[in-house]
C-alpha positions as CSV (number, residue, x, y, z in Angstrom):
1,X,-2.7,-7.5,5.9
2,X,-3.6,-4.3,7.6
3,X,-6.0,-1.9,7.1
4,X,-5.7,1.9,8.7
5,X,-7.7,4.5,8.1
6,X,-6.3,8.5,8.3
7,X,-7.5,11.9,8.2
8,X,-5.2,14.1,7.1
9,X,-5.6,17.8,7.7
10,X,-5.0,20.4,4.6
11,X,-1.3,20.9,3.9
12,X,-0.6,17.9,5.3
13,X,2.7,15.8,4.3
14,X,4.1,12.8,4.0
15,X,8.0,12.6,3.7
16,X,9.2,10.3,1.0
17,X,10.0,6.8,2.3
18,X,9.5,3.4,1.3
19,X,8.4,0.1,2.8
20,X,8.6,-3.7,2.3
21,X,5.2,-3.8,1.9
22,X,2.5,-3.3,-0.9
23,X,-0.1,-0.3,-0.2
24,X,-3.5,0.4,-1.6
25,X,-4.7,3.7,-0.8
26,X,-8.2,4.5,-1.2
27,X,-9.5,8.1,-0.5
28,X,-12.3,7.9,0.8
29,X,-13.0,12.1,1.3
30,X,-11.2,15.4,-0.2
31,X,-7.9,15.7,-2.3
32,X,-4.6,14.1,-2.2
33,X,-1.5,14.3,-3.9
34,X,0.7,11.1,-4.1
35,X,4.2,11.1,-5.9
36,X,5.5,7.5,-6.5
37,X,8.1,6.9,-8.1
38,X,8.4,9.3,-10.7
39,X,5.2,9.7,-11.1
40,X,2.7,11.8,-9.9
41,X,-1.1,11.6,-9.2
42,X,-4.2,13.9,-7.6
43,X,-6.4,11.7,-6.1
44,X,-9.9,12.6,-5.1
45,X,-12.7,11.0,-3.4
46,X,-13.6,7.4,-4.7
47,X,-10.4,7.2,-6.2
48,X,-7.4,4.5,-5.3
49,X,-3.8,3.7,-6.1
50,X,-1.6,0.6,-6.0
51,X,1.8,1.7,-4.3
52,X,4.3,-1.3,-5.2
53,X,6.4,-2.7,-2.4
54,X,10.1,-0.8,-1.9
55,X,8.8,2.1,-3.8
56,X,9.8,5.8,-2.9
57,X,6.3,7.5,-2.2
58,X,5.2,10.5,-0.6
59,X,1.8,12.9,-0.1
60,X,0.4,15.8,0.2
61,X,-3.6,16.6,1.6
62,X,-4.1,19.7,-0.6
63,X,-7.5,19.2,1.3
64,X,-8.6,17.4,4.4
65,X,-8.8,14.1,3.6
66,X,-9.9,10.4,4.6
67,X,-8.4,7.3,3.2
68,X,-8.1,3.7,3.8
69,X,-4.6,2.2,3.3
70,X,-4.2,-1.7,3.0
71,X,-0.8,-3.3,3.3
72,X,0.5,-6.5,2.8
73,X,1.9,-8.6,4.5
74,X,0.9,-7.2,8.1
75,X,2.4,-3.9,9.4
76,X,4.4,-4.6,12.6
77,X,5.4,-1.0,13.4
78,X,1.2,-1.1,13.2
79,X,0.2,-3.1,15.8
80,X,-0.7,-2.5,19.0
């Protein structure tokens, strides 16, 4: 697995994309909203979300924010 952890200014996005990995995302600070699939969620602090493997996803900080994402299996493009 592997485990990154972000801070995302306010306004913040992430472009829809998919991966062949499963992702947890666990916010650790502020607000985040997380399209996947069709459905949409506004996650705040101490909240977390399963993101399936191959699944379109995509985010926006509608405040700064700091999360924890786990993926599995490990992220190549990750490490350095």
């Amino acid at each position: 697995m592997t485990v990154a952890t972000w801070v995302l200014d306010a306004g913040s996005v992430i472009p829809e994309h998919r991966h062949p990995h499963e992702q947890i995302v666990n916010v650790l600070s502020g607000e985040f909203q997380m399209k996947v699939g069709t459905e949409t969620f506004n996650l705040v602090a101490g909240d977390g979300l399963v993101i399936p493997s191959d699944v379109l996803h995509s985010g926006i900080a509608t405040t700064e924010v700091r999360c924890i994402d786990v993926f599995t299996p490990v992220r190549e493009d990750y490490v350095i």
